[in-house]
C-alpha positions in Angstrom: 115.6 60.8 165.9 114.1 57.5 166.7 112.4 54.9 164.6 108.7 56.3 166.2 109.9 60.0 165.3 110.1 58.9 161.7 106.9 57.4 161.3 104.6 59.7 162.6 106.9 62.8 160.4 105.4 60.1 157.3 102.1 59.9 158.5 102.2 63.9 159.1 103.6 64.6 155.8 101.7 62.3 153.6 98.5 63.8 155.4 99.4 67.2 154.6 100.2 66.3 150.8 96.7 64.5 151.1 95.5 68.3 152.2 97.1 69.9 149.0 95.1 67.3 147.2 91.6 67.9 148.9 92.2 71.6 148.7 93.7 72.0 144.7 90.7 69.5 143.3 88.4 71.4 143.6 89.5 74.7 141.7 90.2 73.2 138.3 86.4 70.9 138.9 84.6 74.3 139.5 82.6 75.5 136.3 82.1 71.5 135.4 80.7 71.3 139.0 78.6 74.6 138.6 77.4 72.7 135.3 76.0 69.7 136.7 74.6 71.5 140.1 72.8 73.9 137.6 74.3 77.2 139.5 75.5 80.1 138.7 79.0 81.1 139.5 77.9 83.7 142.1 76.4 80.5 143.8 79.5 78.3 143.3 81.3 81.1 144.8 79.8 80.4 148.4 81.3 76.7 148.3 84.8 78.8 148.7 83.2 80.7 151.8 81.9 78.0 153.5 85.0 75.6 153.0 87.1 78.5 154.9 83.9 79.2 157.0 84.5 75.2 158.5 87.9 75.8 158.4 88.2 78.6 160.7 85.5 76.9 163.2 88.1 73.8 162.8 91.3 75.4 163.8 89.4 76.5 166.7 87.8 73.9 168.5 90.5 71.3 167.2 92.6 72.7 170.1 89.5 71.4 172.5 89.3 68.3 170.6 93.2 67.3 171.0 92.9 68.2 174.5 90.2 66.8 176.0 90.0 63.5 173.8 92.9 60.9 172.8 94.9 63.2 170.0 95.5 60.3 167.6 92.2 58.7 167.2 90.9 62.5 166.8 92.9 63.3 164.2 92.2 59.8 162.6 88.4 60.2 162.4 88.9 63.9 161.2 90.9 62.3 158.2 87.7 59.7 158.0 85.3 62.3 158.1 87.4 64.1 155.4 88.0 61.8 153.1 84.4 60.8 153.0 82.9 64.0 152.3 85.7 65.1 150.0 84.4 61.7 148.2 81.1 62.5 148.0 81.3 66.3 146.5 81.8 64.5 142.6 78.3 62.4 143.4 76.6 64.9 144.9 74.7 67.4 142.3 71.7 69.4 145.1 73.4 73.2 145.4 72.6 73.1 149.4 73.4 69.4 149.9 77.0 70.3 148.5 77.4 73.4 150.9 77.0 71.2 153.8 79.6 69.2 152.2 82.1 71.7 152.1 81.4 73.1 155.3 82.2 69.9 157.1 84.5 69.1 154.5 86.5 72.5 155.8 85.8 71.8 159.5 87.8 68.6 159.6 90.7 70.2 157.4 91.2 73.3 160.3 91.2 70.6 163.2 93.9 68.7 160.9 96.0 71.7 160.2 95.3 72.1 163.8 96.8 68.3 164.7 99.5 68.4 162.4 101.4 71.6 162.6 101.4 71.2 166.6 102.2 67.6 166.8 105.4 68.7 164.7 105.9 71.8 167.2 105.7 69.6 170.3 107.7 66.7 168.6 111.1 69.5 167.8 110.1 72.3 169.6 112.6 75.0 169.2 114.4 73.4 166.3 111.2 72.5 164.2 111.6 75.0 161.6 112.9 73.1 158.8 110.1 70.2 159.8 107.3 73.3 159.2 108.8 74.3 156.6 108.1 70.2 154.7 105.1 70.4 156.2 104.1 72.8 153.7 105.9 71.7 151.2 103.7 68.2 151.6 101.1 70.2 150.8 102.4 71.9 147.6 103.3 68.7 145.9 99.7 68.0 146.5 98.2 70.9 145.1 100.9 70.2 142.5 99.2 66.6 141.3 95.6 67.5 142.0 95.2 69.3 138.9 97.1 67.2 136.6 95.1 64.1 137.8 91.9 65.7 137.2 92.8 67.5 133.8 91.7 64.2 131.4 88.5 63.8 133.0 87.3 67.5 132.7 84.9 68.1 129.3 84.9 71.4 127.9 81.2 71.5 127.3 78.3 69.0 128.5 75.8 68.1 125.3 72.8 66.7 126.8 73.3 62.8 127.6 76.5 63.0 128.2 77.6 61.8 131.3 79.8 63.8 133.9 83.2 62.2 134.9 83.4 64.7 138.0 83.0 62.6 139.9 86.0 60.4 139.3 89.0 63.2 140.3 87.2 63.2 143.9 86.9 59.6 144.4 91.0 59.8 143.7 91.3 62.7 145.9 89.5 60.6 149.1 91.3 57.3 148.0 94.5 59.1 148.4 93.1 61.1 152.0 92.8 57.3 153.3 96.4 56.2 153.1 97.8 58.2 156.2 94.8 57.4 157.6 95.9 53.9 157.9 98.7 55.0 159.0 97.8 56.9 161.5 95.3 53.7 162.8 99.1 52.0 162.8 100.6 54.4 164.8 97.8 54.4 167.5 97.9 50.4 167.7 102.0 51.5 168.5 100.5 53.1 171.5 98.6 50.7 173.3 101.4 48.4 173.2 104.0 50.8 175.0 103.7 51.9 179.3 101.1 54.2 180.2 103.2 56.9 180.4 104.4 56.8 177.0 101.6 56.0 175.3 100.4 59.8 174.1 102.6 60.3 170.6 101.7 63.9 171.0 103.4 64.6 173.8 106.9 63.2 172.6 109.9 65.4 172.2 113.2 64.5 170.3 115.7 64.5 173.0 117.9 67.3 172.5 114.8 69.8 172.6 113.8 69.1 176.2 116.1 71.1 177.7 115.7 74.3 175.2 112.2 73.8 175.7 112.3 74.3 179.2 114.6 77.1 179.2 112.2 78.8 177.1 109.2 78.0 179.5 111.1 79.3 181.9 112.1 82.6 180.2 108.6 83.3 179.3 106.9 86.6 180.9 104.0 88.1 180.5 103.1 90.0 177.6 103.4 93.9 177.1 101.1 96.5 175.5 104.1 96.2 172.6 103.8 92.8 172.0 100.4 92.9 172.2 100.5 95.1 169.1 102.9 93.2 167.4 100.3 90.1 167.7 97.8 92.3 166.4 99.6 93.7 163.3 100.3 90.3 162.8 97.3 88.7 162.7 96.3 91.5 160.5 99.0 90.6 158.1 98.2 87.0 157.8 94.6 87.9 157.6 95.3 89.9 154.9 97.9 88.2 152.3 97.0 84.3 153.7 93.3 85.1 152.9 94.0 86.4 149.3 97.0 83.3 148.8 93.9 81.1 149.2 91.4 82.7 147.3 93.6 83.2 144.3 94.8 79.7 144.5 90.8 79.0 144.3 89.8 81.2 141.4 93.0 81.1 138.9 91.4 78.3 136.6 88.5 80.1 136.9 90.3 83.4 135.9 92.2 82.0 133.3 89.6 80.1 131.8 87.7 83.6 131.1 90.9 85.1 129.4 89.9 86.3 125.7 92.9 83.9 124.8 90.1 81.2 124.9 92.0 79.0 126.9 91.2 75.6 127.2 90.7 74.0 130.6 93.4 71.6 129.9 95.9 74.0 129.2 94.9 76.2 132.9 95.3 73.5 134.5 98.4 72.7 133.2 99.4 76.8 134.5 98.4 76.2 137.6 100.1 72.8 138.1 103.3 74.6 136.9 102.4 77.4 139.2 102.4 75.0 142.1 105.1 73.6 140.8 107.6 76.9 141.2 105.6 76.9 144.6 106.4 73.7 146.0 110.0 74.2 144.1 110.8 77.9 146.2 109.6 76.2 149.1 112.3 72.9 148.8 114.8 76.1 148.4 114.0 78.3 151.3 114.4 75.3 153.6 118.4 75.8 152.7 118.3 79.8 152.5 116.5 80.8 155.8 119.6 79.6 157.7 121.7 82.7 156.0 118.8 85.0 155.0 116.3 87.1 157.3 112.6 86.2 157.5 112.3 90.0 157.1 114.5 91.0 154.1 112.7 87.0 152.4 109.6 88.9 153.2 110.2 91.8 151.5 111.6 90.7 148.0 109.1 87.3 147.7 106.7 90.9 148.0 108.2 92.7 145.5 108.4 89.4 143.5 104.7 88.8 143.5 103.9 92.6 142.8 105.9 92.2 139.2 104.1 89.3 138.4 101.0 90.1 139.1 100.9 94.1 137.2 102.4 91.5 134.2 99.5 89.4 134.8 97.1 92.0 134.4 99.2 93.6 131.6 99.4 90.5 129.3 96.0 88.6 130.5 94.4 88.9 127.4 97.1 89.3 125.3 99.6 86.7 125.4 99.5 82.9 126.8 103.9 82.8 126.9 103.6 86.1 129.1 100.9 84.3 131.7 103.0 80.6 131.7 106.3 83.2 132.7 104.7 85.3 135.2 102.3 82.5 137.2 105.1 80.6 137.1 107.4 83.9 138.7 104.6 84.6 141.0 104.4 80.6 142.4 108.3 81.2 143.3 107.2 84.7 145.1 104.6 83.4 147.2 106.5 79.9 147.9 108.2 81.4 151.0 106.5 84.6 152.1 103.9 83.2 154.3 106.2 80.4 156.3 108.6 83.1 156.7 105.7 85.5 158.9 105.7 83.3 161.9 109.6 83.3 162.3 109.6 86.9 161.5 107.2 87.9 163.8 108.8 85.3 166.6 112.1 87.3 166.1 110.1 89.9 168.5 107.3 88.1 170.3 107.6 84.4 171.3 104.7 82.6 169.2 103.3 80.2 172.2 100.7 77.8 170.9 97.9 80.4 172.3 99.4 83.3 169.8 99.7 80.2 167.0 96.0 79.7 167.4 95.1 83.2 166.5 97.3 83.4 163.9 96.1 79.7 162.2 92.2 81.4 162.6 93.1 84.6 160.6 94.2 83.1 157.5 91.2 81.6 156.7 88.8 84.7 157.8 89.2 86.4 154.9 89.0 83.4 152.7 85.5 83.6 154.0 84.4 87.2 152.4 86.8 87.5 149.3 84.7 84.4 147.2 81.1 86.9 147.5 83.3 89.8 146.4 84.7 87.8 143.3 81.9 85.8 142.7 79.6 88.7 141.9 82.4 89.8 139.3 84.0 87.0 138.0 82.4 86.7 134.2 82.4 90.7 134.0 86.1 91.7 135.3 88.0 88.2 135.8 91.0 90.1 136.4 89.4 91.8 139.8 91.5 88.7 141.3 94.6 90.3 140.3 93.4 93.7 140.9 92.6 92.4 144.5 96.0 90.4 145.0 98.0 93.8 144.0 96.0 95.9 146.7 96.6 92.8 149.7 100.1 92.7 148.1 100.8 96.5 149.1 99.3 96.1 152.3 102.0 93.0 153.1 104.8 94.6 152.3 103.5 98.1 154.4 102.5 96.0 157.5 105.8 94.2 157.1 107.8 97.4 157.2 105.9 98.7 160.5 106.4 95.3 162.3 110.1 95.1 162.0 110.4 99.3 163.2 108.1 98.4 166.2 109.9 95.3 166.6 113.4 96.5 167.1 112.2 99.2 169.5 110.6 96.4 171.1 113.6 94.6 171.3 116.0 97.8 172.1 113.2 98.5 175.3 114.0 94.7 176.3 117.9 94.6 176.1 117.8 98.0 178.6 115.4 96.6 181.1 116.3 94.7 183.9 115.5 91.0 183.4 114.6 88.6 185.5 116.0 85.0 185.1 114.3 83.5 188.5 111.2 81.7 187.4 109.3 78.4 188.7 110.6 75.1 186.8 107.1 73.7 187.8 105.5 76.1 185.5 106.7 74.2 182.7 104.0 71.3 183.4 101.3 74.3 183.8 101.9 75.5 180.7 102.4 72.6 178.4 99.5 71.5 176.1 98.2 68.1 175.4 
């Protein structure tokens, strides 16, 4: 793989774990933060929808960015930026102030996400599933930490004069954002000391992907009404379950903590770190099991997985605290490997190019951006309107699912009949190469 190859795969992966951490802080932080802002949790709620508001404006101009400007240093003052504001959210107590925050906060995190999952793609092309597949896991062993760290300074209730330790779990999260930072700084220094030529780190590829790669340029036409609607159904399916993922991930403390079990916030934080846990855990696992099972058939019983869990959820909410440790911790396992196993499922019929990719990065963060008004409004009234919501997106999955894979292998049946056409230009590949 090359000595290069493994740094920037540590700089990548400790910047996604760094992710896990600036994304998980915040949830179990929420009603202390709503405490010291003096808000309401209908205006907390817009924090959520204007973190995935900047993220979604991120993963689309971060394309531009790495383009247009020198990819490394990019991505390095997006981290900066990052780190800074992610920092500055524990000192910062003005409602509107903190919205700005977040929104910037969220921008820099899409152009990341952006950075990161290509520069993997570019570096193993064709064989970079496994690599995608740590990537995420990175970032569950973060949102794995970030509640556990933050736990011991979180106060049930603030008595007048007592002073907020809020802060102090952010100032962790932004220490910890830093490290790759450096490391990225490292890697561009690297740079300027090799040729010209070599110098862009974005544009490597490990060696025995260069010729795949090209054979796959080279096989690419253009794209039918069919596939077309496969792209579509797809991005509807990631809108739908990635959206939910995200905004459940955001709200369970919040959920739990209004259970009539009377929970404390030590011990919801300590469900949702085991939740990640399972999470990061199924993740580790699919990485072995994807080789022998189909993204489809993964698809379908992670569904019916996180469909149990969550009906036991909403049977046993307020009832018993054993019942909601066994089934979060069931429903981190069913959602570990649902959403990584989409964008091979859906490649299994249309080739995901990095145009498709970009589409599909933008939807699961739309509806991230309407859910938190929705559950806001609701939250102290019907906490469980999460769960309610999850089951809904849940049978929509599974139903989208179904109608990609029939589509699909007519799709494919139409192909395998149909003349094709091997004879393409090998100087297209440069043409369509990005970066």
């Amino acid at each position: 793989m090359g000595y290069v190859n493994i740094q920037i795969l540590t700089c990548v992966y400790l910047l996604q774990f760094s992710m896990g951490l600036v994304f998980e802080v915040v949830s179990p932080t929420l009603d202390e933060l709503r405490i010291v802002t003096n808000s309401t949790s209908d205006a907390m709620s817009l924090v959520y929808s204007l973190r995935s508001t900047g993220y979604v404006l991120g993963s689309i101009i971060g394309g531009g960015i790495f383009h247009y400007f020198i990819p490394i240093v990019s991505l390095c003052c997006a981290v900066f930026i990052n780190s800074v504001t992610i920092g500055l959210v524990g000192q910062t107590y003005n409602l509107n102030a903190l919205y700005t925050i977040f929104t910037i906060n969220g921008l820099t995190t899409g152009v990341i996400d952006v950075g990161t999952n290509v520069w993997i793609l570019r570096l193993f092309s064709d064989r970079s599933g496994p690599y995608i597949m740590a990537l995420y896991t990175s970032f569950s062993l973060g949102t794995v930490l970030a509640p556990l760290y933050s736990a011991p300074f979180l106060q049930e209730s603030l008595l007048i004069g007592t002073m907020s330790k809020i802060h102090i779990p952010y100032l962790i999260t932004s220490i910890f954002t830093l490290i790759p930072c450096l490391g990225l700084t490292y890697l561009f220094i690297q740079q300027l000391a090799l040729r010209y030529d070599d110098r862009n780190f974005f544009s490597r590829r490990v060696t025995y992907t260069r010729q795949s790669s090209k054979t796959a340029l080279n096989s690419r036409s253009s794209t039918s009404f069919g596939e077309k609607t496969l792209v579509l159904l797809a991005v509807l399916m990631i809108m739908i379950y990635s959206g939910m993922e995200i905004i459940f991930s955001e709200y369970m403390i919040s959920m739990l903590n209004r259970s009539k079990l009377n929970l404390t916030s030590s011990t919801t934080s300590q469900i949702r770190s085991a939740t990640n846990a399972a999470y990061s855990v199924g993740k580790v696992i699919f990485i072995g099991i994807s080789t022998f099972i189909r993204p489809y058939r993964i698809i379908l019983l992670d569904s019916l997985v996180v469909i149990f869990s969550v009906i036991m959820l909403i049977i046993y909410f307020n009832s018993s605290l054993s019942a909601i440790w066994i089934f979060s911790i069931l429903f981190g396992l069913g959602t570990s490997s649902l959403y990584p196993s989409i964008y091979p499922f859906v490649e299994t019929f249309v080739e995901v190019d990095y145009f498709k990719g970009s589409f599909f990065i933008c939807a699961s963060g739309l509806t991230a951006i309407i859910f938190p008004v929705l559950i806001g409004s609701y939250l102290e009234t019907t906490p469980t309107l999460i769960l309610h919501l999850k089951l809904l997106t849940m049978i929509f999955t599974i139903t989208l699912a179904i109608v990609i894979n029939i589509l699909g292998s007519r799709l494919l049946i139409r192909k395998q009949r149909a003349p094709v056409n091997e004879e393409n230009d090998e100087n297209q590949i440069d043409e369509n190469a990005i970066y």
